[in-house]
KEZANU-197863 format. One record per residue: y negated, z negated, x of N, C-alpha, C in turn; residue in three letters. Coordinates in steps of 0.1 Angstrom, whole numbers, plus 5000, padded with zeros to 4 digits. Layout:
N
YZXYZXYZXALA ...
This chain:
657
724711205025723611255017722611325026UNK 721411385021720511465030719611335031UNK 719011295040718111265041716411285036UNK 716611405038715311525035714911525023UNK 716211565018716211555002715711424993UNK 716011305002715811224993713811214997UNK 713211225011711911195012711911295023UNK 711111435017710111505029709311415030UNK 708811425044707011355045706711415045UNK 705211485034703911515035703011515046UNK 702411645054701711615062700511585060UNK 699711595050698911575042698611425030UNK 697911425026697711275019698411375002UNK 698811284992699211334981698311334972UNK 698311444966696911494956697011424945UNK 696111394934696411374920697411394914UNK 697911524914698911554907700311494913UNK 700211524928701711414932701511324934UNK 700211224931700611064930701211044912UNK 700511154905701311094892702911144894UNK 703111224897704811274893705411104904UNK 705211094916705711004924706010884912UNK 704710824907704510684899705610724890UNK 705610844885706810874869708410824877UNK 708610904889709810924892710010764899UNK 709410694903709210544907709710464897UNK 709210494887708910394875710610444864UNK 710910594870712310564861713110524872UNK 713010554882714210544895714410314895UNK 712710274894713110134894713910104882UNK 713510154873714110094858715810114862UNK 716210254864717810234868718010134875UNK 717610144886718410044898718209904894UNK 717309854882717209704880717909694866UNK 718609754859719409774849720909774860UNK 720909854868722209874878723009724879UNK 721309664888721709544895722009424881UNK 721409434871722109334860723609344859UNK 724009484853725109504851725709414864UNK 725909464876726909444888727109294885UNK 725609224881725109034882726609024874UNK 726809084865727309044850728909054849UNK 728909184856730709234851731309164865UNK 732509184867733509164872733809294884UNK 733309274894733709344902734409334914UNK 735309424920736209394934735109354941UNK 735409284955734209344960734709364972UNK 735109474973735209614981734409694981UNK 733209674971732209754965731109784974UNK 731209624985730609624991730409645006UNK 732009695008732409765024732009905018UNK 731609975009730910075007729410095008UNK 729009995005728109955004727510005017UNK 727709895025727509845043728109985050UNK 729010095046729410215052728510325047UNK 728110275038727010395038725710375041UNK 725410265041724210225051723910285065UNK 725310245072725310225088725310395085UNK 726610445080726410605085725710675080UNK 724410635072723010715074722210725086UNK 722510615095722210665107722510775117UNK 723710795114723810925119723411045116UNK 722511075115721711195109721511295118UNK 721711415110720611505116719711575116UNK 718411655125717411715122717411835115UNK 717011855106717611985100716212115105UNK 716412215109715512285113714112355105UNK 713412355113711812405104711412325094UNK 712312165091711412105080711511935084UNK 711211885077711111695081712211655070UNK 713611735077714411665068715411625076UNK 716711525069717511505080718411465071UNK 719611565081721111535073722011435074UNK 722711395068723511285074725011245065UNK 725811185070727511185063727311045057UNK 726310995052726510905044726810945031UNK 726611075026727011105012728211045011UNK 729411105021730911045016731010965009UNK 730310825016730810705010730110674997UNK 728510744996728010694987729110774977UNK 729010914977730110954962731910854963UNK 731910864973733510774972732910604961UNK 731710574962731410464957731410444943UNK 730710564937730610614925732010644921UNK 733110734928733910744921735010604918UNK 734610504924735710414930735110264921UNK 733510304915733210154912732310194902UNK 731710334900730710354887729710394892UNK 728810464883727610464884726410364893UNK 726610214888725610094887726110114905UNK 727010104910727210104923727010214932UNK 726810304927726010444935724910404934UNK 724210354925722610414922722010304932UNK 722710144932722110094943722710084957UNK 723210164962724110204971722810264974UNK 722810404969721710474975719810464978UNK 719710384961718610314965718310234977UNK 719310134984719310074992719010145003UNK 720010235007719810365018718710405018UNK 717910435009716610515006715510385017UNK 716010235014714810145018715010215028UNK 715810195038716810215056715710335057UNK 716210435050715010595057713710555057UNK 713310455047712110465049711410355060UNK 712310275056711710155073711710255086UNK 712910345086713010435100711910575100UNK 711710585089710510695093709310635089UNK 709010505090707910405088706910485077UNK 708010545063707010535053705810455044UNK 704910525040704110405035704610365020UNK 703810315011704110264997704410374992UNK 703710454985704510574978705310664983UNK 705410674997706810745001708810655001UNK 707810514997708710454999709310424990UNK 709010424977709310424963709510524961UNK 709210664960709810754958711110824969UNK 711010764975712810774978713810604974UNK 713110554976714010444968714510484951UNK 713510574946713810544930714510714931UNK 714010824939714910944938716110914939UNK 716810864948718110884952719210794936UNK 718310674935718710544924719110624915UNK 717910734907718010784898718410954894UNK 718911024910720011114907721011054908UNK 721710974918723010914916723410854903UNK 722010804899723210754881723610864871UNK 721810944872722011064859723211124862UNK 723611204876724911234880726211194874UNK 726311044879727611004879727610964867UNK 726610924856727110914844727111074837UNK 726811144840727811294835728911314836UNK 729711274853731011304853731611214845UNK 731111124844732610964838732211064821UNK 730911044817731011124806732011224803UNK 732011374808732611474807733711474809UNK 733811394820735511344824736811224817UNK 736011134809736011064800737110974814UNK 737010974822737810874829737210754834UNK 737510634839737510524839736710524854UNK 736610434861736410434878737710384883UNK 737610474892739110504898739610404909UNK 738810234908739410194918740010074906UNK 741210074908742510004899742710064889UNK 742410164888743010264876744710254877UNK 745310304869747110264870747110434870UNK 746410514860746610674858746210734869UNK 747010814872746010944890745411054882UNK 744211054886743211164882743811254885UNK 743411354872744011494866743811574877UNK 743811714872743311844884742211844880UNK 741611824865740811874865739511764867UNK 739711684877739011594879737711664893UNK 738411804898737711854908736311924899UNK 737111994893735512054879734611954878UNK 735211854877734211774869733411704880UNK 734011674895733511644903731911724909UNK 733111844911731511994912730511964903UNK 730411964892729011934880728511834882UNK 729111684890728311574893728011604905UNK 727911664913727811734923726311854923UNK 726511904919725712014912724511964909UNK 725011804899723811784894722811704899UNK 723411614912722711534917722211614928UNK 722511724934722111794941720611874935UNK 720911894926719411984920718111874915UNK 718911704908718511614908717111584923UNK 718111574933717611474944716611574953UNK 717011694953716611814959714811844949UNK 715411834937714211914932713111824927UNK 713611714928712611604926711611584941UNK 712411584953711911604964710711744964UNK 711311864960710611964964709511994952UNK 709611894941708511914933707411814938UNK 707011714948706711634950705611724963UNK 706911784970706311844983705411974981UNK 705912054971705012184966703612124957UNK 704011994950702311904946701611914958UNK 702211864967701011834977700811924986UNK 701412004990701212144993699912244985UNK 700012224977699912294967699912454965UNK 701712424962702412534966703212534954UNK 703912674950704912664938706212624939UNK 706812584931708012464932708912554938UNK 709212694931710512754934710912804953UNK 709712824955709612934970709912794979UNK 709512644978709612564988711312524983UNK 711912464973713312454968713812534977UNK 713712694975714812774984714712814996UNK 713512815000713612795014713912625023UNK 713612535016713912415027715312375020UNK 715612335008716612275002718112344999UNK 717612444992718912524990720012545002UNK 719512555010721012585025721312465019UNK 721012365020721612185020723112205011UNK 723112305002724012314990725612274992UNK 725812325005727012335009727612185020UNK 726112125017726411975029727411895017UNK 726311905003727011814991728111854987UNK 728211964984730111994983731311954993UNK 730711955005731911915015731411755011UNK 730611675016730311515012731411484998UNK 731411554989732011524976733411534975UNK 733611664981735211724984735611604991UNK 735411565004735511445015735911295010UNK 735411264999734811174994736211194979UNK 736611294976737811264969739111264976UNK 738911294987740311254994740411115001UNK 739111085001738810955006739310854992UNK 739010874979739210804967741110824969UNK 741310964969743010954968743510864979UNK 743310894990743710874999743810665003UNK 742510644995742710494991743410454981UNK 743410504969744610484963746110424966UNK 746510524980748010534983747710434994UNK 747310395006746710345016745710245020UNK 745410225009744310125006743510125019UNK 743110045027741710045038742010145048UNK 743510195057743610245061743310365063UNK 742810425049742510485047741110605055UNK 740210485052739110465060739510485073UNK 740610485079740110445094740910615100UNK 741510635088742010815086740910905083UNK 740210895078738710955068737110945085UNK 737410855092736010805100736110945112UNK 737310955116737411045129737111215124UNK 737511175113737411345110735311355101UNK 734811255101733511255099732511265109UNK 733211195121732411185135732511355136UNK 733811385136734111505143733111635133UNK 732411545122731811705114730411645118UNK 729811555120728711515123728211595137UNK 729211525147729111675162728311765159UNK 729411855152729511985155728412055145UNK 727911965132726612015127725111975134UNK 725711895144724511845151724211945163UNK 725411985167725312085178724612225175UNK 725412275160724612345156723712375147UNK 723212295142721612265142720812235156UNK 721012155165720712195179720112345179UNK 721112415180720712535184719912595175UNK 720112565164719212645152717612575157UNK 717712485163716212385164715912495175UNK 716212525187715812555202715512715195UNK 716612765187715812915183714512935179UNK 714512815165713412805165712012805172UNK 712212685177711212705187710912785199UNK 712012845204711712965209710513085201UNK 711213115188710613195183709013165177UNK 708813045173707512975170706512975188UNK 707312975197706612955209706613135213UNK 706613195212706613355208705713425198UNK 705413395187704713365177703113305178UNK 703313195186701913145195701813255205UNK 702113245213702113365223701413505216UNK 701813525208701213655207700013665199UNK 700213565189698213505174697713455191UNK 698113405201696513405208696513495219UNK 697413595224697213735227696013795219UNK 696213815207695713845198694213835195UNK 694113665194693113615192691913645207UNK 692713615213691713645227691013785227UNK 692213935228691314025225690414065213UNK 691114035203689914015191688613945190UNK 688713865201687413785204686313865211UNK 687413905223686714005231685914115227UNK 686614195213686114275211684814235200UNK 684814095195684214045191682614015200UNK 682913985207681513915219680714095223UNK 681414175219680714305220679314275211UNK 679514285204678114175189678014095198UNK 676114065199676113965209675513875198UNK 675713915192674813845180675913715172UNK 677313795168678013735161679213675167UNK 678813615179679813515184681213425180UNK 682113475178683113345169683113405157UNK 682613485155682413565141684213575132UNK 684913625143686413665135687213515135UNK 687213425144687913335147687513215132UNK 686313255130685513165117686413235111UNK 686313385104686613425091688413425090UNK 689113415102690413405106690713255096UNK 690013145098690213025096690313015084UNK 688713005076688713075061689213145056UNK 689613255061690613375050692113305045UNK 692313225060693813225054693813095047UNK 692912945049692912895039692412935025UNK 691513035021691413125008692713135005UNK 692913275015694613305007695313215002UNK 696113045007696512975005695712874989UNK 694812954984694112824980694712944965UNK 694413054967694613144954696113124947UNK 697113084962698513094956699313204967UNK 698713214978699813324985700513234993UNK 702213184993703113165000703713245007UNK 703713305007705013435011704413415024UNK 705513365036705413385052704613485057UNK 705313585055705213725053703213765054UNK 703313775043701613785038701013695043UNK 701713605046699713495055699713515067UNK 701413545072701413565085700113785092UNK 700613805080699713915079698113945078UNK 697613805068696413795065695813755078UNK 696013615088696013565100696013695110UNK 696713775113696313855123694913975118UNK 695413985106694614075104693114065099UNK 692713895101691513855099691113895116UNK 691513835121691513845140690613995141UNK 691914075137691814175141690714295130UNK 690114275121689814335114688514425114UNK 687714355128686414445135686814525149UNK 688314525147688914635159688314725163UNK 687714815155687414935157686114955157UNK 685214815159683714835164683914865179UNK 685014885185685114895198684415035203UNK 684515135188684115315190682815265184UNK 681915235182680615185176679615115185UNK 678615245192678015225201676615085199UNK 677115025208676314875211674814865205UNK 673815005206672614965203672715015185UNK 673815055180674015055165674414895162UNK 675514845172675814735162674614605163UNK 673814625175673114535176671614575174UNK 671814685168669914705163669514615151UNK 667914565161667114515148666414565141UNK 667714605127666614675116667714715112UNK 667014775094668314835090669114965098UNK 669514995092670515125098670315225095UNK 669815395099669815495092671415545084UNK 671115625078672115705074673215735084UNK 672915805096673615885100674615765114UNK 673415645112674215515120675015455113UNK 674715425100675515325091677115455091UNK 676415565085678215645088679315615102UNK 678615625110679115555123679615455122UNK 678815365115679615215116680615195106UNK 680615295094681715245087683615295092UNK 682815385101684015445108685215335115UNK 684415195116684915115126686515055117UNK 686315045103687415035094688815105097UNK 688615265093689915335101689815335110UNK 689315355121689315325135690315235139UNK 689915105136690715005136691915015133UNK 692215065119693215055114694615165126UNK 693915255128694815385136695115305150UNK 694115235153694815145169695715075164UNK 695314985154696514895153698014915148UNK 698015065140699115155137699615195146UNK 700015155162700315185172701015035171UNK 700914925168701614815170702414795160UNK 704114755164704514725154704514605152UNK 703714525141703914445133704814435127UNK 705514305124706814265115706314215102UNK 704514245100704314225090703114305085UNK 702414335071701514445071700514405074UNK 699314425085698414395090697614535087UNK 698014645091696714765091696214795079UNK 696914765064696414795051695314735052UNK 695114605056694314515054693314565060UNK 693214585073692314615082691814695078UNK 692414815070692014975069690614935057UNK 691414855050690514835031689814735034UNK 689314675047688514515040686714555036UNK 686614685037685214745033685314795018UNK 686714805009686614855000685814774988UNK 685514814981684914754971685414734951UNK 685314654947686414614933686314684925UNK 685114784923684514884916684715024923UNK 684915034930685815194941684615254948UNK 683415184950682215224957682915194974UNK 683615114980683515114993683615215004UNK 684615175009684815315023686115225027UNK 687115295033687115455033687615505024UNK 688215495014689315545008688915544993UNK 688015414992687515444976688215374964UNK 688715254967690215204958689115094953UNK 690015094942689414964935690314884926UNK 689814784922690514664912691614614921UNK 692514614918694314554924694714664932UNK 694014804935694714914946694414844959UNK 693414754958693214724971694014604975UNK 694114584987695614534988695014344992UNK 695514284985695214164982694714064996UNK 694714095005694814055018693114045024UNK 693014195017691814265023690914225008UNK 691014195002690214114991689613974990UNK 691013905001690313805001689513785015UNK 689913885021689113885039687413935035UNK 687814075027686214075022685213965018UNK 685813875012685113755003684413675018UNK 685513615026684813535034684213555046UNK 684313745049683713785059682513795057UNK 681813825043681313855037680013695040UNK 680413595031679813465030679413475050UNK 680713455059680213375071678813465080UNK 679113655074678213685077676513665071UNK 676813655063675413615056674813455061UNK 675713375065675513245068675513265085UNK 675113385094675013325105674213415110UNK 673213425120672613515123672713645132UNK 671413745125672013915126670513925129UNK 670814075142669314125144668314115135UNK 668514125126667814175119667314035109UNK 667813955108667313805103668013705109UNK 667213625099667713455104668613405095UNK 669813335096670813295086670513265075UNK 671313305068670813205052671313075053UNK 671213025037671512865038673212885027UNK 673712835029674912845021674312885008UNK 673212784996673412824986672712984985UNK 672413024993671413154992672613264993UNK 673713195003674813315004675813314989UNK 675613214988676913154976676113274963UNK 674513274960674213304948674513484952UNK 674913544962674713714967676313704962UNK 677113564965678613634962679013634946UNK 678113544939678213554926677613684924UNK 676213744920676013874921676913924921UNK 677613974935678914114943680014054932UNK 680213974923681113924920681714014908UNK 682814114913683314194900682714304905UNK 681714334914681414454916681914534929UNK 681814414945682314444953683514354954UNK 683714234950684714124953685614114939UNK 686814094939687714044934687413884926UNK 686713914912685513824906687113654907UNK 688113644908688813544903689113494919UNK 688813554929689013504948687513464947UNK 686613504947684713454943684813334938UNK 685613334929685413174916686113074925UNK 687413144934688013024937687312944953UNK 686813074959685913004970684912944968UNK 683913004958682612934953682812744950UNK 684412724945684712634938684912534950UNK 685212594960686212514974685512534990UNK 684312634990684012665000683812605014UNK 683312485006683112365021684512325027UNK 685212335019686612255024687112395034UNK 687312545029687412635033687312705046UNK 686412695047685512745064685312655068UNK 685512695082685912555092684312585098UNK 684212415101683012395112682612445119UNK 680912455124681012565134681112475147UNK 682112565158682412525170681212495181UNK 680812435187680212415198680612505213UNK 681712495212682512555225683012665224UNK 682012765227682612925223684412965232UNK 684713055228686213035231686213075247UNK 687313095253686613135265687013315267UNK 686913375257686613505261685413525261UNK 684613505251683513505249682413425257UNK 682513335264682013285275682513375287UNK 683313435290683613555302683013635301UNK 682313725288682113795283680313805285UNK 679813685280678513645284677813625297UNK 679313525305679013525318678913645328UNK 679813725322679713865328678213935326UNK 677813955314676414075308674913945317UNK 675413825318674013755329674413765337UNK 675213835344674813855362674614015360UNK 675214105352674814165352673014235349UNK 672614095344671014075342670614035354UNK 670713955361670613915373670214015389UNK 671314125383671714205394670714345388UNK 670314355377669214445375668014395373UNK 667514265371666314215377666214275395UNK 667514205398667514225414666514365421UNK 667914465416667614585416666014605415UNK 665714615402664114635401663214605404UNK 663314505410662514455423662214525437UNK 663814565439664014665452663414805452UNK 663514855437663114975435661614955439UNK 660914895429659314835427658914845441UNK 659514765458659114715465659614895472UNK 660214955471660315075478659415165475UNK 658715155466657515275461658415325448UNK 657815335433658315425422656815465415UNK 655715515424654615545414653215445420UNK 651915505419650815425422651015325409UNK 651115355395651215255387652115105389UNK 653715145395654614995394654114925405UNK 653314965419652914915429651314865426UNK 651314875417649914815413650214715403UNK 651114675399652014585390652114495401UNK 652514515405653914435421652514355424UNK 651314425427650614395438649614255425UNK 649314285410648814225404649714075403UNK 650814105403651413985397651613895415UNK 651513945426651513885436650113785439UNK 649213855433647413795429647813695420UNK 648313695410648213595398649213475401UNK 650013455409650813395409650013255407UNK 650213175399649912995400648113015396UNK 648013095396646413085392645813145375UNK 646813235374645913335360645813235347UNK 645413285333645513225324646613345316UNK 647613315307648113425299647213555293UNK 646113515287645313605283644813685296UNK 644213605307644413715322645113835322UNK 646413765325647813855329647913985318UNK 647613945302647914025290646714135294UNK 645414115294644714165297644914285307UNK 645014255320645014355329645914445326UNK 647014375322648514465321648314615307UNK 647714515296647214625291646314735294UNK 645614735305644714805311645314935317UNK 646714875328647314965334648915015326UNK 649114945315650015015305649315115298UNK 647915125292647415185284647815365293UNK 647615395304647415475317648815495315UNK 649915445310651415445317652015535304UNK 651815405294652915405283651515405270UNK 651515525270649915535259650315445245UNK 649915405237650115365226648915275215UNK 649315225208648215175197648415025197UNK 649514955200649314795202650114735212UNK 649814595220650414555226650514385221UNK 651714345227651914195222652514115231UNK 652414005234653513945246653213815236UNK 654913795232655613675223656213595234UNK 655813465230656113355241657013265232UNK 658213175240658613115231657712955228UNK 657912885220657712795215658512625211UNK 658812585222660112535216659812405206UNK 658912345206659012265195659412295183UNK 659012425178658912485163660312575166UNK 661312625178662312705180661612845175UNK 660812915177660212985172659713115188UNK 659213175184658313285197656813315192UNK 656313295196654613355191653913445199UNK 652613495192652013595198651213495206UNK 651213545219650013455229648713525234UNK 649213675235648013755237648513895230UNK 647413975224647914065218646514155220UNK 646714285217645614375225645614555215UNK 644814595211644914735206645014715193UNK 644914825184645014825171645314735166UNK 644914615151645314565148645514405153UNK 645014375166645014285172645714155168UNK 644214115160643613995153644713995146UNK 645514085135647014025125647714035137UNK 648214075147648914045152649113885161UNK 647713815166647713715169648113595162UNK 648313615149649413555137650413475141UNK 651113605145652213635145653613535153UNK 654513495139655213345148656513405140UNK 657713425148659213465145660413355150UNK 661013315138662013205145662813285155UNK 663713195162664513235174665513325166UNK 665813435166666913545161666913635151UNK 665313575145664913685137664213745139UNK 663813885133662713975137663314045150UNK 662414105154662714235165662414125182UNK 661514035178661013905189662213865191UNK 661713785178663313695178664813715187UNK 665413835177666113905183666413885198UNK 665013975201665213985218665413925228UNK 664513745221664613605228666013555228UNK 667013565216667713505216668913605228UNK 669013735221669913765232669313855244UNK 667913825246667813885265668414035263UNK 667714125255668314255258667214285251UNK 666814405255665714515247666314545233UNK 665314595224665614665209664314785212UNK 664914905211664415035217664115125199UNK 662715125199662315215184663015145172UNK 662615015177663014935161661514925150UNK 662014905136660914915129660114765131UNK 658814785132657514675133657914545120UNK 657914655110658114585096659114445097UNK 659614445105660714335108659914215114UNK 659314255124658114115129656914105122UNK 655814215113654914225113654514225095UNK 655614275088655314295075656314425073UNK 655914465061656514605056655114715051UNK 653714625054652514665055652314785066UNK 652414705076652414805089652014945088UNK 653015005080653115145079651915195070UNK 650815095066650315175057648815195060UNK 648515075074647815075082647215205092UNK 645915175095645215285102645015225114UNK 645415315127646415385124647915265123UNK 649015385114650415305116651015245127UNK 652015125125652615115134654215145132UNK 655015235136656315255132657415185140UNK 657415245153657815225166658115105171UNK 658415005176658114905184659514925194UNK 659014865210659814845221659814715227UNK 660814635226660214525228661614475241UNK 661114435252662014385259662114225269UNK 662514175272662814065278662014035285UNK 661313945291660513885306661413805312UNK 662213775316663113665319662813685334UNK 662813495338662813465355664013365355UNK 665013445365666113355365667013365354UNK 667313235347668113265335667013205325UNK 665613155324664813135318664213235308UNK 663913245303662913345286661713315290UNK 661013415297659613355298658513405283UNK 658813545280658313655270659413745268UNK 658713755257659013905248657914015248UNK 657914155254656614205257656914315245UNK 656114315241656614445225655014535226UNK 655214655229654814805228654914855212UNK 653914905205654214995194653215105192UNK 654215185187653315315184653415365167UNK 652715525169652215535153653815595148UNK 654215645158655315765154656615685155UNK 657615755146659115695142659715755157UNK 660415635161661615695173660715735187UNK 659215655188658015675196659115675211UNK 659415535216659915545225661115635234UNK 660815695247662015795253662715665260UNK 663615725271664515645280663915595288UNK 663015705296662315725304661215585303UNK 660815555294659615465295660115335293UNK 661515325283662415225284662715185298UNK 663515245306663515185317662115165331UNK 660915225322659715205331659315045328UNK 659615025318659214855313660014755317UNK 661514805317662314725322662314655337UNK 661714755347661514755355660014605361UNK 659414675351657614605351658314435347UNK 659714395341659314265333659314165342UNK 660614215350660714065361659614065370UNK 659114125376657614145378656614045373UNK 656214095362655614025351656113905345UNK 657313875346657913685343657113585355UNK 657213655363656813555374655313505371UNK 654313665368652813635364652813555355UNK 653613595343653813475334653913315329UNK 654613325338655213225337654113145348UNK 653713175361652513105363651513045359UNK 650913195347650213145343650113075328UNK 651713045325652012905313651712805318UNK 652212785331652112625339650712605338UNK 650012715347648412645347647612615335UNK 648312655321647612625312647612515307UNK 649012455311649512305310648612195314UNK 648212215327647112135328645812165325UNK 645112105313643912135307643012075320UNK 642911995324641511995332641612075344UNK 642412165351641912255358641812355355UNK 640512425353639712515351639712635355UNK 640312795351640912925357640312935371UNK 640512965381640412975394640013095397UNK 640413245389640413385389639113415381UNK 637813375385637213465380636513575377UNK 637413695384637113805390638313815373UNK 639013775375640113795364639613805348UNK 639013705349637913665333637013805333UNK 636713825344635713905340635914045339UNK 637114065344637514225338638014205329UNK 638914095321639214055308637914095295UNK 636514025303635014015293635114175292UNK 634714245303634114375301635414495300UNK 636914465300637614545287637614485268UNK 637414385270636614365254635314375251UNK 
């Protein structure tokens, strides 16, 4: 008999639905086998019943692994069908039952796996074998005086047939419950090959009945060498089918984390959205699974093509994907480009499954508003409907230049909204329904591309602080040497308002404009605030408090890079603009000493797109400079009872206010 057949293990615990079918198929499998065992108590039997018995026990041990599933074959069928044909029904069913205990003591099942192969096997071997004696109208063939007809082989095949779809499909309705997977697709791919184990077992098993007949026990000892000898050679080859396997599964890994690596990589380009694809990779394909997609094929599809599906931000210049603020027109066109983009690199790989449809459409929308192509309802290819849904949720739930995360239910109520308009309204209902279980945790341990990736852009920071120091100390202007020379005065002495002070004095002279601000972080509150603030508008700007990642501050603090002509409105209001004079502009770039955040120094002006290159890299130059003044003068404020030391410093501070 198969092993397999009578108990896959579940890798999973059994759901509601397959603890009831188990309890049903339990509750009739016990009733046969304690009906079985009356009868046997009762009638009159050889008992030779019972060297069948004890032979089919022992040679279920000989099993073997059957490939890609937790099943295992084994030549105990012979005897169990020779049992049935030789002594009845009541003697198969606990024949096999018994066997059933054996697998499960050796695969150290628990209670309900253990009952449900004790009562599976009980209760296909009887329904079976009382068909053939039915249909066959013959007796049990051990002391029969008549020799079974020809057409005793017919009738054999249908008991055959039937305990096979019996034992098989009771197993695979059990395993597709807890799967929760459809009955037919798991039946034919794990069980159906089996088909051909039970016809030879059966075939085997009537020559073994004739063959006792004429021969009585010797029989057996004719029948054992030619079973050893089929056990081998399916063992051998299943062997090999196992090593292919895994070859091919170890090939398979090999290439989803080829995969996964560069897709990361090109992922950590967003310095913002870290882990971003590896999240929605996770999620997407338990979605998929949750709607009903089995097919290898397609998940193995969905899976790469979550990976891979921000491919083509690779053509999508860095200060687009990482600006804080919305997007113009003529940037967002750019960025939607990153869809086909994608899709045409990856149409250079051949995939053995469809990956670029997906990639191409996961922007389209259910109403035919998306890009690029414009499809809607079911044209859009189901892959990319359900990647939209969860790319969708993790971006909203994690933070973007331009804000601070939402909270799940704030994302959850944007996907009901999109629901029917941009999303696939019946993939919405099923994630909304399951989402926590869905999307995996967030990781602590960024992967290690993305740590190469970071480690690389801070020395890279390192080595242009460096640099601008060197420049600074070579001569680049009476202005940066008057910087160099202030912040060498302040060192350990100034107060923040000092340092803000002067500096606005000789920025005003540099970089003309209407406000200045130097945002400090805050870490009790995780937050950055204004510490000194100077020019138009001052006083609201001394306000001013931005958590870590939001706002144009924010932003800056969290990833250490400048945001060049971003809108104010993001730190300051959507007021701003209406103000005398306006603020449109803002430049706000890093102070950093070492790998420390000292400030955020933010420049704004009245005019859209105020800032050139030129003055961008004039500030960049001034910051590490200015971390050091900084950051001195945090410490000394630390200690309240010593008293500013600079007061040549206070007093050009008094008489520029």
């Amino acid at each position: 008999m198969s092993e397999g057949a009578a108990a896959a293990k579940p890798s999973r615990g059994l759901t509601p639905q397959a603890q009831l079918f188990v309890a049903a198929v339990g509750l009739g499998g016990v009733a046969v086998v304690a009906r079985s065992v009356f009868v046997l108590w009762y009638a009159t039997m050889p008992g030779e019943w019972l060297l069948f018995a004890i032979l089919t026990v022992l040679s279920g041990t000989l099993s073997i692994k059957v490939p890609s599933i937790q099943t295992r074959f084994a030549v105990s069928e012979v005897f169990a069908f020779t049992s049935v044909l030789l002594f009845g029904p009541e003697v198969g069913a606990l024949v096999l039952a018994l066997d059933g205990l054996r697998i499960s003591f050796l695969w150290k099942m628990n209670g309900p796996q253990t009952l449900f192969n004790f009562a599976n096997l009980g209760l296909s071997i009887w329904v079976s074998s009382k068909l053939f004696f039915l249909a066959s109208g013959s007796p049990p063939l051990y002391g029969a005086h008549v020799a079974p007809s020809a057409g005793i082989v017919l009738y054999l095949g249908l008991m055959t047939a039937a305990y096979f779809a019996l034992n098989t499909g009771l197993t695979a309705s059990a395993v597709a419950l807890t799967a929760r997977r459809s009955l037919l697709p798991v039946w034919r791919e794990h069980y159906w090959p089996l088909f051909p184990s039970y016809l030879a077992g059966s075939s085997v098993a009537l020559l073994l009945v004739l063959a006792f007949r004429e021969v009585q026990f010797t029989a057996i000892a004719l029948i054992i060498p030619l079973l050893v000898i089929c056990y081998l050679t399916l063992r051998s080859s299943f062997g090999r089918l196992e090593d292919a396997k895994q070859h091919v599964e170890h090939l398979n890994r090999l290439l989803l984390s080829t995969v996964e690596t560069l897709a990361t990589a090109i992922d950590a380009k967003d310095e913002v959205t870290h882990d971003h694809v590896r999240r929605v990779q996770q999620g997407t394909l338990a979605l998929a699974r949750a709607i009903g997609v089995t097919d290898p094929a397609e998940l193995q599809a969905i899976e790469a093509a979550a990976l891979l599906h921000d491919t083509g931000k690779i053509a999508v210049p860095e200060h687009i994907l990482n600006k804080p603020g919305k997007l113009t027109e003529a940037e967002f066109e750019k960025m939607k480009r990153h869809a086909p983009i994608g899709a045409e690199i990856l149409s250079s790989i051949e995939f053995p499954y469809p990956v670029v449809p997906i990639v191409r459409h996961h922007h389209e929308n259910w109403n035919g508003t998306g890009y690029p192509d414009g499809l809607k309802g079911e044209e859009i290819p189901l892959g990319a409907r359900v990647l939209s849904v969860v790319d969708c949720f993790d971006a909203l739930t994690s933070d973007r230049p331009y804000r601070r995360r939402m909270t799940d239910a704030q994302a959850i109520a944007i996907l009901r909204d999109r629901r029917g308009v941009m999303y696939d309204p019946a993939i919405v209902d099923t994630f909304i329904a399951d989402y926590k279980r869905l999307m995996p945790e967030s990781s602590a341990a960024p992967h290690p591309a993305t740590r190469a990736i970071g480690d690389a852009r801070a020395l890279d920071r390192e080595e242009q602080a460096h640099d601008a120091a060197a420049i600074a100390e070579a001569g680049l202007g009476d202005e940066l040497l008057a910087i160099t020379s202030l912040s060498r005065a302040l060192t350990g002495d100034a107060r923040v308002a000092d340092v803000g002070a002067l500096l606005w004095t000789i920025l005003r002279s540099v970089l003309p404009g209407e406000t200045m601000a130097i945002f400090m972080p805050d870490l009790d509150t995780d937050e950055v605030a204004v510490r000194y603030a100077a020019g138009a508008h001052a006083a609201m700007l001394r306000r001013t408090r931005r958590a870590m990642g939001s706002g144009i501050a924010g932003w800056v603090a969290v990833n250490a890079r400048g945001a060049v002509n971003a809108d104010p409105s993001l730190d300051l209001g959507y007021r701003v603009a209406e103000l005398a004079p306006a603020l449109r502009s803002c430049l706000a770039v890093p102070v950093v000493e070492g790998e420390k955040l000292v400030a955020v120094l933010a420049l704004y002006r009245a005019q859209r797109n105020a800032f050139s290159d030129d003055e961008v890299r004039l500030v960049e130059l001034l910051a590490p400079r200015l971390a050091t003044a900084l950051s001195a003068a945090a410490a000394g404020e630390e200690n309240a009872e010593q008293p500013s030391t600079m007061p040549a410093l206070t007093l050009v501070k008094r008489a520029l206010n």
